[in-house]
Backbone bond lengths (Angstrom), bond angles and torsions (degrees), N, CA, C in turn:
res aa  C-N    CA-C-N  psi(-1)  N-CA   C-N-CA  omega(-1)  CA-C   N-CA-C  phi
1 X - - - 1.453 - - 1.532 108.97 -
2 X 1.597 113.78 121.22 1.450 103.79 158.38 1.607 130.58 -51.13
3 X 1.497 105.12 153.81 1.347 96.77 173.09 1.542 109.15 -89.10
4 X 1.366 95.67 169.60 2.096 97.98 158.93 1.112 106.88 -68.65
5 X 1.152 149.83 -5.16 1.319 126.86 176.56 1.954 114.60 -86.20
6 X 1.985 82.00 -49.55 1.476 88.29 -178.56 1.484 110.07 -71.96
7 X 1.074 132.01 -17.39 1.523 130.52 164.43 1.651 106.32 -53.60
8 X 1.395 131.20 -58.44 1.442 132.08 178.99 1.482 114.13 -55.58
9 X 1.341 101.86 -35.15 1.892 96.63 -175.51 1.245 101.93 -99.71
10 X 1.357 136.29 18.69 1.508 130.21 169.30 1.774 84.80 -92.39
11 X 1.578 105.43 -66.82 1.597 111.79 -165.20 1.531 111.70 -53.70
12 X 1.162 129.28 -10.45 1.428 127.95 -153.49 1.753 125.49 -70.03
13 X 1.442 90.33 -24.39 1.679 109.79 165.78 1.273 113.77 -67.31
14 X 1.654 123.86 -66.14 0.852 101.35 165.17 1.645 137.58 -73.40
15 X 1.548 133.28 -11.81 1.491 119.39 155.92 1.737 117.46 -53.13
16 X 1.050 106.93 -31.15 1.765 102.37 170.37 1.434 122.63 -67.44
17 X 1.533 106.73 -27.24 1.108 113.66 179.02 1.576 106.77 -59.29
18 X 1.690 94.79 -68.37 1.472 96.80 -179.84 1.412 136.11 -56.07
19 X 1.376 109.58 -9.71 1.855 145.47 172.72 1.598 82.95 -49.66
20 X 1.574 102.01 -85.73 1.025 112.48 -158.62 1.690 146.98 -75.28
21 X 1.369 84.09 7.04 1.520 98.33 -179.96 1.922 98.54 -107.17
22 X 1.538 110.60 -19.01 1.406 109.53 177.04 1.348 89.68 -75.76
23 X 1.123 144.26 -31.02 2.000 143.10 -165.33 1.220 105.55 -69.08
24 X 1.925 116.83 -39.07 1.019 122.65 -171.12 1.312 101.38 -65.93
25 X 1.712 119.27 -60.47 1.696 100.08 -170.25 1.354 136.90 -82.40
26 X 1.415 95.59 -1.98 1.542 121.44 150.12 1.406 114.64 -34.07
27 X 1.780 107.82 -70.23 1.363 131.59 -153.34 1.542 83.98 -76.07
28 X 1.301 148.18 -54.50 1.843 132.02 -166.92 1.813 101.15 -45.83
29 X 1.323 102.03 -39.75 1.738 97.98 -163.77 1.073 101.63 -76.33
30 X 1.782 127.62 -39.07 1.325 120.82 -178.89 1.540 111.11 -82.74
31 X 1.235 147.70 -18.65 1.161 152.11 135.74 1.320 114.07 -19.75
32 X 1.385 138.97 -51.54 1.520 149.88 -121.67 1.380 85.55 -117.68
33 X 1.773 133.77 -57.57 1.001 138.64 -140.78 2.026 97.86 -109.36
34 X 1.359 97.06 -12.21 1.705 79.00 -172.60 1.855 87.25 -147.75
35 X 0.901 135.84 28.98 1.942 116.87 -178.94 1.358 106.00 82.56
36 X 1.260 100.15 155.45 1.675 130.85 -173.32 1.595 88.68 -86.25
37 X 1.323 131.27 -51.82 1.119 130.93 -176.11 1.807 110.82 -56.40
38 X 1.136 121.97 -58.28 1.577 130.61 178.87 1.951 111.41 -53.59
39 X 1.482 93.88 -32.25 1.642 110.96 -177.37 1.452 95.28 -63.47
40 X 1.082 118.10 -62.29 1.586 124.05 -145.63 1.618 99.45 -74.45
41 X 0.948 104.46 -46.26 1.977 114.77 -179.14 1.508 105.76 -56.95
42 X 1.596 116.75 -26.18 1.212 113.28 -164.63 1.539 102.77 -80.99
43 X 1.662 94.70 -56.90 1.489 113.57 -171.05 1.706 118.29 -76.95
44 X 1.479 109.49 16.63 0.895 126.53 175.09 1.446 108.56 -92.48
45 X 1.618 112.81 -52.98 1.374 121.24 -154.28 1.607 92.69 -74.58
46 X 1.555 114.91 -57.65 1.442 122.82 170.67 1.859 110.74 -37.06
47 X 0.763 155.50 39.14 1.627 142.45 -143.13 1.741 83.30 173.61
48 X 0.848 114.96 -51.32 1.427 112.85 171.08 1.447 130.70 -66.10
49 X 1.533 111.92 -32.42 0.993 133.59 -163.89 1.496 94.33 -84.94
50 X 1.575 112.29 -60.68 1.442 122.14 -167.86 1.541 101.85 -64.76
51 X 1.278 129.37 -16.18 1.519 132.50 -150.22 2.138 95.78 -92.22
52 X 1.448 87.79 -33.15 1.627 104.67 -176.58 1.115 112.44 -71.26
53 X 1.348 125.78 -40.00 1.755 127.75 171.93 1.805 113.14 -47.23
54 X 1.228 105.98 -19.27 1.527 95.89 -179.85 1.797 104.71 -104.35
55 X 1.056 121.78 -18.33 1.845 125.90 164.06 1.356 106.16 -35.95
């Protein structure tokens, strides 16, 4: 039986994948409504945050 752990670090490429392509269409709406600058700081810190759950 896999563990939960080794189940997360097998899947983990692809959850980033999907991380990051949901950030992307995230980032057009938050782009549009507040700056490229406010986008990137946001979707930066978030990306970090989510990136740490697998450490």
């Amino acid at each position: 039986m896999v563990g939960e752990r080794d189940y997360y670090e097998y899947k983990k490429s692809e959850f980033f994948t999907q991380f990051n392509e949901f950030c992307n269409r995230v980032g057009i709406l938050m782009e549009d409504k507040y700056g490229a600058e406010f986008k990137n700081k946001v979707i930066g810190e978030i990306k970090e945050e989510y990136e740490s759950i697998f450490e």
